[in-house]
MARDRENBA-55803 format. One record per residue (C-alpha): residue in three letters; z negated, x negated, y; residue number from 1. Coordinates in steps of 0.001 Angstrom, whole numbers, padded with zeros to 6 digits. Layout:
<rs>
+------+---------+---------+---------+------+
! resn !       w !       u !       v ! resi !
+------+---------+---------+---------+------+
!  ALA !       Z !       X !       Y !  NUM !
...
+------+---------+---------+---------+------+
</rs>
This chain:
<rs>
+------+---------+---------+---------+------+
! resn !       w !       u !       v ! resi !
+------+---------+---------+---------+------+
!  UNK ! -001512 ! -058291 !  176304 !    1 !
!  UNK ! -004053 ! -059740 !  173844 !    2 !
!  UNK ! -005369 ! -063651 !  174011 !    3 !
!  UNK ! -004146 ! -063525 !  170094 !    4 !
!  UNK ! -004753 ! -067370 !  170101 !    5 !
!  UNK ! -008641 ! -066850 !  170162 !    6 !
!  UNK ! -008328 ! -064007 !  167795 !    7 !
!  UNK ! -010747 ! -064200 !  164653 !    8 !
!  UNK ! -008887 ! -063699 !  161707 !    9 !
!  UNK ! -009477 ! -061881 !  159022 !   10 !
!  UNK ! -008318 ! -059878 !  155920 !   11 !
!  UNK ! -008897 ! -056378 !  157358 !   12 !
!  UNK ! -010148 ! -055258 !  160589 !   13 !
!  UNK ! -012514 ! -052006 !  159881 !   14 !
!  UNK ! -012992 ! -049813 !  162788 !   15 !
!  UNK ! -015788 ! -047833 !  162321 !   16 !
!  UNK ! -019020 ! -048822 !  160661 !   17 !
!  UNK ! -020467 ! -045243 !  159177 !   18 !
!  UNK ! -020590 ! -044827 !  155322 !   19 !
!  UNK ! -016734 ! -044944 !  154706 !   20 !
!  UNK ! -016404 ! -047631 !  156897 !   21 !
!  UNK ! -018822 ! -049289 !  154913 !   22 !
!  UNK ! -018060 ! -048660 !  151718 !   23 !
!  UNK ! -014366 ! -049621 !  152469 !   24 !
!  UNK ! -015707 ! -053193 !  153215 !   25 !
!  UNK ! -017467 ! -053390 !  150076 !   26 !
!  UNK ! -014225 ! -052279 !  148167 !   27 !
!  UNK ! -011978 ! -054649 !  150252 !   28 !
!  UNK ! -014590 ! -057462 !  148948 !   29 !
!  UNK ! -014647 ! -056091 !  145485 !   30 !
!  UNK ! -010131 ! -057495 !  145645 !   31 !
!  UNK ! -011759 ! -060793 !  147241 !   32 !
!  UNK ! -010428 ! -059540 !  150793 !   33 !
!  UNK ! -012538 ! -060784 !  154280 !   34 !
!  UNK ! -013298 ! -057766 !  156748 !   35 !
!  UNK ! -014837 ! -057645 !  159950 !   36 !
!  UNK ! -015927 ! -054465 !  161604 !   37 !
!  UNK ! -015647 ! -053033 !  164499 !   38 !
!  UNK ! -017475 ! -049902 !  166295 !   39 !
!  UNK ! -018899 ! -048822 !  169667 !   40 !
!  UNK ! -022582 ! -047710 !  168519 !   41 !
!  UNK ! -024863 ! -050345 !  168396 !   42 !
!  UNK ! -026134 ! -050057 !  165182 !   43 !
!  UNK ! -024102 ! -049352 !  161635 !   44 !
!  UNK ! -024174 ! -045786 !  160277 !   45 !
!  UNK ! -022267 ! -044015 !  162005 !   46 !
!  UNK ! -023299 ! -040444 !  162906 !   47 !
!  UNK ! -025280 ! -040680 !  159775 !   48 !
!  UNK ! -027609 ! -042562 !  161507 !   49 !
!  UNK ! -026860 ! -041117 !  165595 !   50 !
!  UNK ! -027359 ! -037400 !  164355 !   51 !
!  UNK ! -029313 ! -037228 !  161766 !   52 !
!  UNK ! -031320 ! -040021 !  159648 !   53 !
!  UNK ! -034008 ! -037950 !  157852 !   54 !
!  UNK ! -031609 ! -035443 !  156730 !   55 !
!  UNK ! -031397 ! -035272 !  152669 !   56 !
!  UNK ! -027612 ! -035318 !  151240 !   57 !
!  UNK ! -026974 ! -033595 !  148148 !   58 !
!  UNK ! -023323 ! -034883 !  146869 !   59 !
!  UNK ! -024202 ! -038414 !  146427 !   60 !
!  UNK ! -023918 ! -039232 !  142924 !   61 !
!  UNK ! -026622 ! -040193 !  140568 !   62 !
!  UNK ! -028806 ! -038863 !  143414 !   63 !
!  UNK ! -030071 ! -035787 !  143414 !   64 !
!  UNK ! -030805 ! -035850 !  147008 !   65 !
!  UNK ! -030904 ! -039027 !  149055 !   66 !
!  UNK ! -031965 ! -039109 !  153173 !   67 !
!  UNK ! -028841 ! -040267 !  155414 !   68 !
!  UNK ! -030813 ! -043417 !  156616 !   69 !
!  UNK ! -031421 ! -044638 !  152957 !   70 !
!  UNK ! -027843 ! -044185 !  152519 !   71 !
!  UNK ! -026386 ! -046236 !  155093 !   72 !
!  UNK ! -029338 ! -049293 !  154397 !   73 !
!  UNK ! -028217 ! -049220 !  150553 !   74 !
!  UNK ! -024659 ! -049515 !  151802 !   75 !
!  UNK ! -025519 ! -051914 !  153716 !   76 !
!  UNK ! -026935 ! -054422 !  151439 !   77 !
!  UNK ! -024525 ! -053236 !  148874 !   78 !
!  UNK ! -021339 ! -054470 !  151240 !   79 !
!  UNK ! -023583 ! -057868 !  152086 !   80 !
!  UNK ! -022688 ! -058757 !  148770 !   81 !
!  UNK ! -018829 ! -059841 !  150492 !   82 !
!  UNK ! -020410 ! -061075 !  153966 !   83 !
!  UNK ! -018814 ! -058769 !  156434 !   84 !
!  UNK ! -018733 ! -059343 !  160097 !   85 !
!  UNK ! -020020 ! -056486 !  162100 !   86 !
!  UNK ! -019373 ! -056407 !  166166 !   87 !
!  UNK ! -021109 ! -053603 !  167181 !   88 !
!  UNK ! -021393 ! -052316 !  170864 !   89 !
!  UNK ! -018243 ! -052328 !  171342 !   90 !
!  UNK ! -014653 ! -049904 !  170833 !   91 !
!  UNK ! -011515 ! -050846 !  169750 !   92 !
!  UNK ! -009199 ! -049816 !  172705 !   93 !
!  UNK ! -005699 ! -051283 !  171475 !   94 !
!  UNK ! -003912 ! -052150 !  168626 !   95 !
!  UNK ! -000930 ! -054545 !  168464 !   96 !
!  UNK !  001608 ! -055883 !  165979 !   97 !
!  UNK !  002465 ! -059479 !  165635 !   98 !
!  UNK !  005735 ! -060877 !  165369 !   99 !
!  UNK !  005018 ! -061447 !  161713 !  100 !
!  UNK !  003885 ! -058093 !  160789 !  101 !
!  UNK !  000178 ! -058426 !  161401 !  102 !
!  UNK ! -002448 ! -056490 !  163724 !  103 !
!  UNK ! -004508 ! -057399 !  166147 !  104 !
!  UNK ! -007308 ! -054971 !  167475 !  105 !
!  UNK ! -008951 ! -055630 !  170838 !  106 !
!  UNK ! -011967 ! -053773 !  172293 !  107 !
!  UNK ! -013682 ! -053167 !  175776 !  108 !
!  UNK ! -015682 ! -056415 !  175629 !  109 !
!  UNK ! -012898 ! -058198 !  175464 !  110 !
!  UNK ! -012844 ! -059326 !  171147 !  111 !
!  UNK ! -009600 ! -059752 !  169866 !  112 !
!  UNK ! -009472 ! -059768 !  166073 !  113 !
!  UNK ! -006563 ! -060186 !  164237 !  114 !
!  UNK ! -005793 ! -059471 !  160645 !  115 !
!  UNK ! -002959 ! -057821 !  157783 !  116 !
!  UNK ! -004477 ! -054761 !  157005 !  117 !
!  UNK ! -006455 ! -051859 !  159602 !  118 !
!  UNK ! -008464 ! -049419 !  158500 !  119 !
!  UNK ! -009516 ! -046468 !  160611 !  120 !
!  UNK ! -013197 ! -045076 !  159645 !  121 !
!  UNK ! -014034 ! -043840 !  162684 !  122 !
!  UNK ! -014895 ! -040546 !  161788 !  123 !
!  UNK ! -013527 ! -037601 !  163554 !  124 !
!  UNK ! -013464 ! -039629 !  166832 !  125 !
!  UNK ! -016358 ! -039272 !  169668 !  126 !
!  UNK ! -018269 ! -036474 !  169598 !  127 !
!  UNK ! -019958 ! -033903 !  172065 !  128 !
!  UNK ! -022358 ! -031226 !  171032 !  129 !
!  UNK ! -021721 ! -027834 !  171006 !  130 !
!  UNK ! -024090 ! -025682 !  173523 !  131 !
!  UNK ! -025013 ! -022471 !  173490 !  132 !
!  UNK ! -023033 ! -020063 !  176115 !  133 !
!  UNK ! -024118 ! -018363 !  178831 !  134 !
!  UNK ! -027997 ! -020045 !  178297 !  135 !
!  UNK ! -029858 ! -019815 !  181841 !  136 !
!  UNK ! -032066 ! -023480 !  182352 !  137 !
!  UNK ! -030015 ! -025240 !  179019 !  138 !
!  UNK ! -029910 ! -028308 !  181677 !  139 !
!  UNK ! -033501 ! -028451 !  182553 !  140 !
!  UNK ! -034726 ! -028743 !  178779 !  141 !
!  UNK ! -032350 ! -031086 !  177177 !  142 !
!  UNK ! -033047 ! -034484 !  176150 !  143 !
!  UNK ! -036694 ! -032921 !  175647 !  144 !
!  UNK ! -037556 ! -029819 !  173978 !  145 !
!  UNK ! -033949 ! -028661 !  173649 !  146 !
!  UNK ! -031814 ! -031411 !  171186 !  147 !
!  UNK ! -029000 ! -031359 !  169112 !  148 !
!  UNK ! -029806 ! -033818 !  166293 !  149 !
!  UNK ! -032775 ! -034414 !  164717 !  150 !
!  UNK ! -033740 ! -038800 !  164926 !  151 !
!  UNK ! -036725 ! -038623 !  163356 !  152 !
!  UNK ! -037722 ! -035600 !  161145 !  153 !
!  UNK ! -041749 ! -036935 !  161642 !  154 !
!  UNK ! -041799 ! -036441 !  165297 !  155 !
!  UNK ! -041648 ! -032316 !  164614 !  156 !
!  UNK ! -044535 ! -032220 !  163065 !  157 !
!  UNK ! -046862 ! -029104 !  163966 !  158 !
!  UNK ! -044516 ! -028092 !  165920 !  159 !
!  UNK ! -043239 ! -024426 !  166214 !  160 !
!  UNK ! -039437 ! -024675 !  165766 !  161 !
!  UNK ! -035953 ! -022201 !  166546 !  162 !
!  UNK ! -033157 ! -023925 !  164965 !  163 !
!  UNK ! -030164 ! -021858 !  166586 !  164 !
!  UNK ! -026940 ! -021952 !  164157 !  165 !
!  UNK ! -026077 ! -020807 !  160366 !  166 !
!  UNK ! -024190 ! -023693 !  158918 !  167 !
!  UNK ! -024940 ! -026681 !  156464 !  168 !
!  UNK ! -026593 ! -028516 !  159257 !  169 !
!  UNK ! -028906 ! -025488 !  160601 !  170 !
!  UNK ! -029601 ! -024469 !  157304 !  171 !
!  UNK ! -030393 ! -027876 !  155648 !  172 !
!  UNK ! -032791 ! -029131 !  158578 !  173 !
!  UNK ! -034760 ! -025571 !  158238 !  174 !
!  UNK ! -035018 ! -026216 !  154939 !  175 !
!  UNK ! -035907 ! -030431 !  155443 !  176 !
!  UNK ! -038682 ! -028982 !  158743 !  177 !
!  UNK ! -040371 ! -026480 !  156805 !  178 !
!  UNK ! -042999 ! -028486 !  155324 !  179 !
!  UNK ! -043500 ! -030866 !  158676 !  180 !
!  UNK ! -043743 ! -027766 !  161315 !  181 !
!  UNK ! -046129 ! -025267 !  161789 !  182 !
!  UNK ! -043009 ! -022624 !  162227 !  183 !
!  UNK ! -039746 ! -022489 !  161551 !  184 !
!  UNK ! -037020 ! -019660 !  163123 !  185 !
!  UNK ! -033904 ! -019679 !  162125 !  186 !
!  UNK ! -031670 ! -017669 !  164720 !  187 !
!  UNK ! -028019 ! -016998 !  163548 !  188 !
!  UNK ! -026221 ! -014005 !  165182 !  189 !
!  UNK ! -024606 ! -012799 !  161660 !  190 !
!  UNK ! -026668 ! -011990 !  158268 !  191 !
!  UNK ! -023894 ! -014054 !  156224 !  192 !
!  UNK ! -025033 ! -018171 !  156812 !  193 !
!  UNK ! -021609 ! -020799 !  156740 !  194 !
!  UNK ! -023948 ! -022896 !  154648 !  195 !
!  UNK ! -023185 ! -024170 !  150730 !  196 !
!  UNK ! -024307 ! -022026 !  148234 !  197 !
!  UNK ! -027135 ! -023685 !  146897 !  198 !
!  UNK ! -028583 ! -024414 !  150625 !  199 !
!  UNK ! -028788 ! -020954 !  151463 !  200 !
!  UNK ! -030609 ! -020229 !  148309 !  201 !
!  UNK ! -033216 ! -022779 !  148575 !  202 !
!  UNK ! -033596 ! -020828 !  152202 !  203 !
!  UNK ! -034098 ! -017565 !  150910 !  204 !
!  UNK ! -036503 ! -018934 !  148561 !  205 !
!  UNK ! -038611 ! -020088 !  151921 !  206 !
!  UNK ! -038037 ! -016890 !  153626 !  207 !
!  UNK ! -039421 ! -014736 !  150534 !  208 !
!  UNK ! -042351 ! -017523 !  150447 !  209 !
!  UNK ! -042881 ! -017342 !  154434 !  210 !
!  UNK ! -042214 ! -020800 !  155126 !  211 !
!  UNK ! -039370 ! -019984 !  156891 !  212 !
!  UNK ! -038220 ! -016619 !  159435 !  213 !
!  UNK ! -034988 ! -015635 !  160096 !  214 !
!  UNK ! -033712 ! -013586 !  162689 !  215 !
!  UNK ! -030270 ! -012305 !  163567 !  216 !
!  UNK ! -028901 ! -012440 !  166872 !  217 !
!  UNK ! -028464 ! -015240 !  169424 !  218 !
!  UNK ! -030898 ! -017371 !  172260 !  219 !
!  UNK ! -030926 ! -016151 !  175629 !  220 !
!  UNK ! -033591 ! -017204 !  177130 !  221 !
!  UNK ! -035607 ! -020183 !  177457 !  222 !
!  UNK ! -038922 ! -020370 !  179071 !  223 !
!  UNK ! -041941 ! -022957 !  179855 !  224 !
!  UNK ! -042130 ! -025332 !  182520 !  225 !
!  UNK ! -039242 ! -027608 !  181907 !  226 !
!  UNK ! -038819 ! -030266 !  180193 !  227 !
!  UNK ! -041819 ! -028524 !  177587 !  228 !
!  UNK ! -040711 ! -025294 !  176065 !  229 !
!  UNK ! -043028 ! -022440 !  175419 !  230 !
!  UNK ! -041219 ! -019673 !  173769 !  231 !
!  UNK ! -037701 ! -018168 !  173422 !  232 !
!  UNK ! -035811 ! -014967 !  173836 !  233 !
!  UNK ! -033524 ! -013759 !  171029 !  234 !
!  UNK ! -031223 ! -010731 !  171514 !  235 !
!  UNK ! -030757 ! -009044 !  168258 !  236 !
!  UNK ! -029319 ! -005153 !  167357 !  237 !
!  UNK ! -032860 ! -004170 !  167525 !  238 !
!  UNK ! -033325 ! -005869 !  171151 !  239 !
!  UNK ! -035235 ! -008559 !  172538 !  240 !
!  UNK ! -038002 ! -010506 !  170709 !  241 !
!  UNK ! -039542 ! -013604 !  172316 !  242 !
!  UNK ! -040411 ! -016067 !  169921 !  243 !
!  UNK ! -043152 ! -018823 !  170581 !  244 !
!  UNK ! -041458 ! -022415 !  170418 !  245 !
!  UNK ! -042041 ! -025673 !  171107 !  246 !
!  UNK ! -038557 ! -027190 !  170508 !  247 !
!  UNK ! -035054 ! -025724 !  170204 !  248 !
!  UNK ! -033013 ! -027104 !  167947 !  249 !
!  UNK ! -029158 ! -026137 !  168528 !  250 !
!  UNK ! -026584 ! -026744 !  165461 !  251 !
!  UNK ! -023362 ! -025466 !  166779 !  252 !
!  UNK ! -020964 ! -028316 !  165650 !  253 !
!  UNK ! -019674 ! -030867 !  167477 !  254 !
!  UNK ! -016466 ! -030802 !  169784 !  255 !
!  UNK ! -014282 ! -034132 !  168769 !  256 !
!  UNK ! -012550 ! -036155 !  171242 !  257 !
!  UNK ! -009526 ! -038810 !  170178 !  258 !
!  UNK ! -010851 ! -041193 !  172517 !  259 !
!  UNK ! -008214 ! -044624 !  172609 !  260 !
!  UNK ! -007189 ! -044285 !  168881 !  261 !
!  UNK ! -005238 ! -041805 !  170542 !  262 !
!  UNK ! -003210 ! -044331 !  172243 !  263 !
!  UNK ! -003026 ! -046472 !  168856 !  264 !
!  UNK !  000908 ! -044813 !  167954 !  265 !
!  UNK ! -000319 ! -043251 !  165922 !  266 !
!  UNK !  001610 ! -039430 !  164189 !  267 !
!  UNK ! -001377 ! -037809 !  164667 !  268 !
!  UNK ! -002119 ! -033530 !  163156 !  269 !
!  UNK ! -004580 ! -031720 !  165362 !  270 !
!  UNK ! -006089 ! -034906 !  166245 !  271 !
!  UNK ! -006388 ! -036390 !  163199 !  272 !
!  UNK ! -004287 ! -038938 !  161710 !  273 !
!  UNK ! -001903 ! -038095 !  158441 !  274 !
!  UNK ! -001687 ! -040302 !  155619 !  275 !
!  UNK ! -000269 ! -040444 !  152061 !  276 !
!  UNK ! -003106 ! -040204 !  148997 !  277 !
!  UNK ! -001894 ! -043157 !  146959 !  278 !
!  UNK ! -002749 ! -045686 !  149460 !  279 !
!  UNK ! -004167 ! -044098 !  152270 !  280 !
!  UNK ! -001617 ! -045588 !  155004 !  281 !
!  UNK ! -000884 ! -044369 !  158136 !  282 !
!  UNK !  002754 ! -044097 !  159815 !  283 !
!  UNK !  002153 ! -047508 !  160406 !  284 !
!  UNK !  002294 ! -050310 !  157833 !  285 !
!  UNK ! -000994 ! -052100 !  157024 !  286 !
!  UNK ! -002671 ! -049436 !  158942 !  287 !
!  UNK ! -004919 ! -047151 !  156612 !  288 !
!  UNK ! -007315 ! -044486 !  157720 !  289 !
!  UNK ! -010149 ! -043141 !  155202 !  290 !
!  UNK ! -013096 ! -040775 !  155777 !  291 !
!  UNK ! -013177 ! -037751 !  158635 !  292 !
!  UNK ! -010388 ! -038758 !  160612 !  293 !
!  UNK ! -007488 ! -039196 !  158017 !  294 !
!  UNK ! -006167 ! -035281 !  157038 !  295 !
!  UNK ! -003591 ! -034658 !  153865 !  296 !
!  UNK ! -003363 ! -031580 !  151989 !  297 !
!  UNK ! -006730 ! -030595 !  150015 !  298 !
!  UNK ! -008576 ! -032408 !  152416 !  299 !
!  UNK ! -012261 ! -032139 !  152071 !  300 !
!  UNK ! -014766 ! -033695 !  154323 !  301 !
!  UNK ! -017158 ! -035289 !  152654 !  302 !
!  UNK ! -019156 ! -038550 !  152338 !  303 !
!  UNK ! -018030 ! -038732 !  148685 !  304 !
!  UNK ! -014345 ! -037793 !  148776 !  305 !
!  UNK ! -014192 ! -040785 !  152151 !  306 !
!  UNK ! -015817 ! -043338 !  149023 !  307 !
!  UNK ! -012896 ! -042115 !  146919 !  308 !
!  UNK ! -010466 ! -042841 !  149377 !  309 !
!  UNK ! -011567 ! -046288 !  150453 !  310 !
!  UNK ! -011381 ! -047291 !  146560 !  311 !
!  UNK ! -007564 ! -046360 !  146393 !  312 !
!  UNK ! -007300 ! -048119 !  150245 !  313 !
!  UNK ! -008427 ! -051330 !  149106 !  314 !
!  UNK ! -006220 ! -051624 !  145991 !  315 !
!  UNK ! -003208 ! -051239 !  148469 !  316 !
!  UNK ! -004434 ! -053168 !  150844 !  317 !
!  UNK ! -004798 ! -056027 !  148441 !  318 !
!  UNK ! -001521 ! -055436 !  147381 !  319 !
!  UNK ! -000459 ! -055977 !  150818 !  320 !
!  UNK ! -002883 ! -058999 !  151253 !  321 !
!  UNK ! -000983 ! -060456 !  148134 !  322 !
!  UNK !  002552 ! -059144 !  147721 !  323 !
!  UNK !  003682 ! -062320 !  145223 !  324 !
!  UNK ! -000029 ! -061130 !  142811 !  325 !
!  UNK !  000470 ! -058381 !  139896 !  326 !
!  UNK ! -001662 ! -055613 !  140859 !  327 !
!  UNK ! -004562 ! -055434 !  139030 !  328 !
!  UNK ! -007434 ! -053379 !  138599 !  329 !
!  UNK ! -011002 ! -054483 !  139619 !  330 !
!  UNK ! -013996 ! -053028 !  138189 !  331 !
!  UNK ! -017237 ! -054007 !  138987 !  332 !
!  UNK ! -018870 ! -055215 !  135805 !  333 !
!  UNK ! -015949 ! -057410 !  135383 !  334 !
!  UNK ! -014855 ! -058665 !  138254 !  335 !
!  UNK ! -016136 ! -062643 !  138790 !  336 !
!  UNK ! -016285 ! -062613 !  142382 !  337 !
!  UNK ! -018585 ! -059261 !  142706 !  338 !
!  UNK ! -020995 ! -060990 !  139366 !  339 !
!  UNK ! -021172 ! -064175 !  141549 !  340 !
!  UNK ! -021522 ! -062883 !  145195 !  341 !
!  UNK ! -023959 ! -059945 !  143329 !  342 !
!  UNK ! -026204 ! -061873 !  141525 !  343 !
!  UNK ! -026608 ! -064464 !  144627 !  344 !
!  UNK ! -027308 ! -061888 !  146960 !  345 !
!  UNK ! -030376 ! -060630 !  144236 !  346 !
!  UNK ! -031590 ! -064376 !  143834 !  347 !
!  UNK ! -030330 ! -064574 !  140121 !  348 !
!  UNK ! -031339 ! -061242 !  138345 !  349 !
!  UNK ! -028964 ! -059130 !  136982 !  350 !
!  UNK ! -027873 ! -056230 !  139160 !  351 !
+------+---------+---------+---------+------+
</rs>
C-alpha cells in the first residue's frame, strides 16, 4: 500500500512524457489545472526522441515538415508556459483509488503522487524491436553496425547504408539518409512499399535520380569482422547479390509489451485500453488515456489525432477538477491565465 501521506498532489498525474503526453499538460494548463508527469525514460519525448530524433514528420500542422527532436523541444517550452513537474527515470507501477474518489500513482523509485484526474500517454507500452528471422551473426553486430533506430541522422554520413523494411519508417529514413550517405539500399521482399503515398513517391523520385537503390527480397547474410560490417547478402527471385555496407539499418516494427499498466484494472482490447471520444475516459473514472495506447473505433495513430484527443481530455478533466463551474470553453487568445503565464515565459513580447 502507498505512503499517500507524502504523496505530492496535484491536478492530474500524466504518465508518459512523449508528444501527447506533453501536449495534454499544456491543455490541462490551458483550464488552469496543475500536472506532474511521470515516465521511465530519462529524458521527455518519448520514442520521438528514443527512436528517432532527426526524422522529419509531415502531419504537423502549419509545418510542412518538422524533425521529431524540434517537435518535442517546442512542446516543451510550449507546456513550460503552466510549470509542469516532470519525474523522469522512473515507471508508474500501481495505481490506487482514495477513499474520496481520487488516484494515487506510485512508481519503482518509490514516488507516490496523488491527484483527481490520470491520464495515460504512454504510448503503445514498452517496446522491443523487430529482428530479422533466421539472420546468421544478428547478435555479433548489434548495438554497432546493425541498429534499429536512427539517434543521430549525422553520424551516417559517408556511409554505405541497407535499410531492411518497406514501411513509413524504412521508407522515410531512406529518403531523410540519402543526401548524408554515400549509398543507400533499400531491401523490401515485395515490390508494393506499406509506406504513405506521398513517401513512396518522393522515393521513386530518388531511385529514377540514383540517389537511392532498391532491391526486392530479404537479408541473409551479414559479413565483416564483427562489430564493423562490410557487405550484405540479399536473396531475391533472381538469387543472391551481396551488397557492400557499412551499417544495417532494420525497420521491422516494434513488438509492444503492456508492461504494469497492465495490472492498472484496467478493460483493456488487444492490449490497448478502450475509451469513449467525448472525454477520453477509461473504465475508470478520472482515468483518461490519449495518444497510441487508447483504441475506439476510427482509431488512427498519429501524433496529430493524440493532440486532438488531449484537447477534448482536458475539457473533461476540468470538468471533473470543478464539478460546481459551468463548463466553458478555453481558447488560447482569450484565455487570461495562458496571456499571463505566455507572455511571462517570453519576457513581455507578445506570443
Amino acid at each position: 500500500m502507498s505512503d499517500r501521506h507524502s504523496a505530492r498532489h496535484s491536478d492530474a498525474i500524466i504518465i508518459g512524457a512523449g508528444p501527447c503526453g506533453l501536449f495534454a499538460a499544456f491543455q490541462l494548463g490551458v483550464h488552469g489545472l496543475r500536472s506532474q508527469t511521470v515516465d521511465a525514460l530519462d529524458r521527455v519525448g518519448g520514442q520521438c526522441i528514443e527512436l528517432y530524433p532527426d526524422k522529419p514528420i509531415y502531419d504537423i500542422p502549419a509545418c510542412p515538415a518538422i524533425g521529431a527532436a524540434e517537435l518535442v523541444e517546442k512542446l516543451t517550452i510550449q507546456a513550460a508556459c503552466f510549470s509542469p513537474v516532470y519525474h523522469m527515470g522512473q515507471q508508474a507501477t500501481s495505481l490506487e483509488r482514495t477513499s474520496d474518489g481520487e488516484w494515487v500513482v506510485t512508481t519503482d523509485r518509490g514516488l507516490v503522487l496523488q491527484a483527481p484526474v490520470v491520464v495515460v500517454a504512454a504510448g503503445g507500452g514498452s517496446f522491443t524491436p523487430k529482428t530479422p528471422p533466421n539472420l546468421g551473426r544478428l547478435a555479433e553486430f548489434e548495438g554497432g553496425a546493425v541498429r534499429y533506430a536512427v539517434p543521430n541522422l549525422s553520424a551516417h554520413a559517408g556511409e554505405r547504408i541497407v535499410i531492411a523494411g518497406g514501411g513509413d519508417s524504412a521508407v522515410d529514413w531512406a529518403i531523410a539518409l540519402s543526401p548524408v550517405a554515400t549509398e543507400v539500399v533499400l531491401v523490401h521482399q515485395r515490390e508494393e512499399l506499406r509506406a504513405q503515398r506521398h513517401s513512396a513517391s518522393r522515393l521513386q523520385e530518388l531511385v529514377e535520380e540514383g540517389r537511392v537503390r532498391r532491391l526486392t527480397g530479404r537479408v541473409v547474410d551479414l559479413h565483416g569482422a564483427a562489430p564493423s560490417l562490410e557487405a550484405v547478402t540479399v536473396h531475391g527471385k533472381d538469387g543472391r547479390t551481396v551488397v557492400p555496407a557499412d551499417r544495417l539499418l532494420v525497420f521491422f516494427g516494434f513488438i509492444m509489451r503492456e508492461g504494469p499498466l497492465a495490472s492498472f484494472g484496467f478493460e483493456l482490447s488487444e492490449g490497448l485500453i478502450p475509451v469513449d471520444t467525448e472525454r477520453f475516459e477509461t473504465s475508470l473514472p478520472g482515468v483518461f488515456a490519449i495518444g497510441d495506447i487508447a483504441t475506439y473505433p476510427g482509431k488512427l495513430k498519429l501524433i496529430l489525432s493524440g493532440f486532438h484527443e488531449a484537447a477534448l481530455m482536458a475539457a473533461a478533466a476540468a470538468r471533473r477538477c470543478r464539478p460546481g463551474e459551468s463548463p466553458s470553453t478555453e481558447y488560447s487568445t482569450s484565455s487570461p491565465l495562458f496571456r499571463e503565464r505566455t507572455q511571462s515565459e517570453l519576457g513581455g513580447r507578445s506570443p
